[in-house]
C-alpha positions as CSV (number, residue, x, y, z in Angstrom):
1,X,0.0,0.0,0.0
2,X,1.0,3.5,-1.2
3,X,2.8,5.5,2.0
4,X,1.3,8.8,2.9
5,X,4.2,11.7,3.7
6,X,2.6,14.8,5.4
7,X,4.6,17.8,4.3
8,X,4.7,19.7,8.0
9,X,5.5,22.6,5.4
10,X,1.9,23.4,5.2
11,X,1.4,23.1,9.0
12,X,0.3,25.6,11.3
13,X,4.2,27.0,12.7
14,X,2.8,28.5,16.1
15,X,1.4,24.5,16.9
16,X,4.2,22.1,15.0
17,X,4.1,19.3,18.1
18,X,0.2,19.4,18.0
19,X,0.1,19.1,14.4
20,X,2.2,16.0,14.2
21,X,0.8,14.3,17.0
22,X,-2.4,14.8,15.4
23,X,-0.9,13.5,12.0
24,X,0.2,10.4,13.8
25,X,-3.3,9.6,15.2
26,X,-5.2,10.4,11.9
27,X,-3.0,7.4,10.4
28,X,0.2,9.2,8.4
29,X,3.0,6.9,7.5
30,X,5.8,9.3,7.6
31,X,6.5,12.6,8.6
32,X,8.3,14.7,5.6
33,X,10.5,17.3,6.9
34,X,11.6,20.3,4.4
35,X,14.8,22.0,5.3
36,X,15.2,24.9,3.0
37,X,18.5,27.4,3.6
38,X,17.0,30.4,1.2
39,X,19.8,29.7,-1.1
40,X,19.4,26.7,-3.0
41,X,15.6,27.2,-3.1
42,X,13.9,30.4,-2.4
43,X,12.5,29.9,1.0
44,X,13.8,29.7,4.8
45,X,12.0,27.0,6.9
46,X,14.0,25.7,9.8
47,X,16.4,24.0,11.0
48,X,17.7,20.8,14.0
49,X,17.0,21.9,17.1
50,X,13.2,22.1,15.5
51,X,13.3,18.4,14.3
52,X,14.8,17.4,17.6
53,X,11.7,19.0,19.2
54,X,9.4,17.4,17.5
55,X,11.1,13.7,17.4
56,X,9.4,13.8,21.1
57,X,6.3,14.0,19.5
58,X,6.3,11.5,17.6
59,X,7.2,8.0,16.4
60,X,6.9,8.3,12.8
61,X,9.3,7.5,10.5
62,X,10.7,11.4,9.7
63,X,11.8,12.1,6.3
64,X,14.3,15.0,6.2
65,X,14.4,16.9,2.6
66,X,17.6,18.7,2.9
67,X,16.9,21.6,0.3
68,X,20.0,23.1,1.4
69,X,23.6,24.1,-0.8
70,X,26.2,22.2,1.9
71,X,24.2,19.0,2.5
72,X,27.2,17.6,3.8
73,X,27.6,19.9,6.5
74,X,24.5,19.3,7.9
75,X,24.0,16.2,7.3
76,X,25.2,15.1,10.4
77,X,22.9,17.5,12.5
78,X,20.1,16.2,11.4
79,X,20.8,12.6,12.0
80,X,21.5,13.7,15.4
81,X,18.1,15.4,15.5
82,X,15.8,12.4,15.2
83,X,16.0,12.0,11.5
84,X,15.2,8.7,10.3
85,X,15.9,9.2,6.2
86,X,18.4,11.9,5.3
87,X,17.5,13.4,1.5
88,X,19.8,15.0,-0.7
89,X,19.5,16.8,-3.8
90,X,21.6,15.6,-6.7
91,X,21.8,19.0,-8.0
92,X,23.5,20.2,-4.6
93,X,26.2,17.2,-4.2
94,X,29.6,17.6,-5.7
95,X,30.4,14.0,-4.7
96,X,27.1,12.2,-4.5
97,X,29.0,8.1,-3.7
98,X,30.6,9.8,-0.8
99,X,27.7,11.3,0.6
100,X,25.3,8.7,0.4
101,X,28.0,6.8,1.9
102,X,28.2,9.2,4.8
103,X,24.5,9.2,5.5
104,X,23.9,5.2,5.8
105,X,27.3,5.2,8.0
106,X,25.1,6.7,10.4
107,X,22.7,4.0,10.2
108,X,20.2,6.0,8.6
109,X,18.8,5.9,5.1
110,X,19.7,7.5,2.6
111,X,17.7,9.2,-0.6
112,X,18.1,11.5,-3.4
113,X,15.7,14.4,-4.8
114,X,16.0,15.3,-8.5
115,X,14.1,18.6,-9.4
116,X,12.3,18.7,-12.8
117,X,14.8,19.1,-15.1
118,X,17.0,16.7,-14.0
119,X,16.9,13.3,-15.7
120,X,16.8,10.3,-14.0
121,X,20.2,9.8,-15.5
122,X,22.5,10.6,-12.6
123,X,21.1,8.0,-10.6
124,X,22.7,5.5,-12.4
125,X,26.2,5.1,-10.6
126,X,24.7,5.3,-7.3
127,X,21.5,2.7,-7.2
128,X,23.2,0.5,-5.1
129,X,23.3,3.2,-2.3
130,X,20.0,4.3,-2.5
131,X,17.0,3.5,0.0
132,X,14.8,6.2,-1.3
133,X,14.4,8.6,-4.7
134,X,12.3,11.7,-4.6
135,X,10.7,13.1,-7.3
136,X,10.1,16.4,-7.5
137,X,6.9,16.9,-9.2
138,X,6.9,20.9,-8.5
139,X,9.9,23.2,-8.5
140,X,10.8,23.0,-4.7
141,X,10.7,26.2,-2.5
142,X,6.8,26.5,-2.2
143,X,3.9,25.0,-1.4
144,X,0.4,24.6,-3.4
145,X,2.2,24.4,-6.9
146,X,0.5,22.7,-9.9
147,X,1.8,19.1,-10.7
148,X,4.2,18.5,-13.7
149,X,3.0,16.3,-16.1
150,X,6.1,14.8,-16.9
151,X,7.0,13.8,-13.6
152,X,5.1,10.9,-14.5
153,X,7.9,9.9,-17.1
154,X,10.5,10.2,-14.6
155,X,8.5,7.9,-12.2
156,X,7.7,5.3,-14.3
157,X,11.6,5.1,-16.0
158,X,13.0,5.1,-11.8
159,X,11.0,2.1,-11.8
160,X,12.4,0.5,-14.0
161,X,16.0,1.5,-13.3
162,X,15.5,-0.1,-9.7
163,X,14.8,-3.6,-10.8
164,X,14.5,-5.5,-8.0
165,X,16.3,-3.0,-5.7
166,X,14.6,-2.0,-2.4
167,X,14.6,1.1,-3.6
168,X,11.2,3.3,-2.8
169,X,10.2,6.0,-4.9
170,X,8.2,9.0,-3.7
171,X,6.5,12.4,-5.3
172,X,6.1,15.5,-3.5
173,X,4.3,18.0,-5.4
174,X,0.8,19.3,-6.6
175,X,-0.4,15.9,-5.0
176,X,-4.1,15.5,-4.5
177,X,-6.4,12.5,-4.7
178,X,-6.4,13.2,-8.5
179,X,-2.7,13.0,-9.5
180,X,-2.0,10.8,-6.2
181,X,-4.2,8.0,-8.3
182,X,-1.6,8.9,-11.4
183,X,1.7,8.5,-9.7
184,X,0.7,4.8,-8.2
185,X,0.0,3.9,-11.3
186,X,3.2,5.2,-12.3
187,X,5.3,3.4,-9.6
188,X,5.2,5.8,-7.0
189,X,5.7,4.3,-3.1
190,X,5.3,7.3,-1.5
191,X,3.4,10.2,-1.4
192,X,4.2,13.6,0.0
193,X,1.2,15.9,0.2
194,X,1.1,19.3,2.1
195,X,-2.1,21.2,1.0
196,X,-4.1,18.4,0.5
197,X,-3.6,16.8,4.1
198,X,-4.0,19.9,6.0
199,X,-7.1,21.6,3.8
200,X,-10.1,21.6,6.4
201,X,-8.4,20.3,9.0
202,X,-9.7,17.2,7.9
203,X,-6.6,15.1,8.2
204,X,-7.3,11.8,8.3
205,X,-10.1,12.1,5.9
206,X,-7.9,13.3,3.7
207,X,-4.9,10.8,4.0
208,X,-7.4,8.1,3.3
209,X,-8.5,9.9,0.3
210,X,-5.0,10.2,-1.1
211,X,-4.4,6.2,-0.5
């Protein structure tokens, strides 16, 4: 069954423990965690000392989108914050073998975000140290974006890259019931949704519609 990745992005800031608790109880999977430094994407959102807060909230696997231009520096800040998966963008990592390698030193897992443009391609070399591939579906930086048709491409050719690889494969962007139903279909594992979770307040009505 399709995992469902609340994007705490969309949350309300001034109530994060409450909100994730409550994500917890209305059945989430995971808890995605966007780290953006206002450099590699155009938004600030925070940083470890918040994901350490909130690890006491919750025991949900938390899935840590480092959105960030030194990965490797923090890297290790976040693992010591409660991360559980440790995501790096391909387009940020000068040496993306070494860290990978870093990250499941730690015990951790480790995954890699490619943003629309970039093909599938430089995932090649590096399959075999990969627990998890995101595809970005939107341009990253901000929420409530349309979905990118072609994402669907991308999914369906990770896929078959993997083989039989426990590799999972998740989509965060412009996810609703509607395109959530495409990207299965497509191969997708995992599904990171901000809006769509947290629209009413209605959260675990609208995780279930999502699966």
């Amino acid at each position: 069954m399709v995992k469902i990745a609340p994007s705490i992005l969309s949350a309300d800031f001034s109530r994060l423990g409450e909100e994730v608790a409550a994500l917890e109880k209305a059945g989430a999977d995971m808890i995605h965690l966007d780290v953006m430094d206002g450099s590699f994407v155009p938004n600030l959102t925070f940083g470890p000392e918040i994901v350490k807060a909130l690890r006491l909230k919750s025991k949900l696997c938390f899935d840590v989108h480092l959105m960030v231009n030194n990965p490797d520096e923090m890297i290790p800040w976040f693992i010591a914050a409660g991360a559980d998966i440790i995501t790096v963008h391909a387009e940020a990592c000068r040496h993306l073998d070494k860290t990978l390698s870093t990250i499941r030193s730690y015990g951790v897992k480790a995954g890699v975000s490619l943003n629309p443009a970039t093909p599938e391609d430089v995932l090649e070399y590096v399959l075999d140290k990969l627990d998890l591939v995101l595809v970005m579906s939107v341009n990253p930086g901000f929420g409530g974006q349309k979905f990118i048709e072609n994402s669907l491409q991308k999914i369906s050719r990770i896929k078959e890259m993997r083989g039989s690889r426990e590799i999972e494969i998740e989509v965060d962007g412009g996810i609703n019931p509607l395109t959530a139903a495409r990207c299965i279909s497509a191969g997708a594992d995992i599904l990171v949704a901000g809006t769509s979770v947290f629209a009413g307040g209605e959260y675990a009505r609208n995780i279930e519609a999502l699966r």
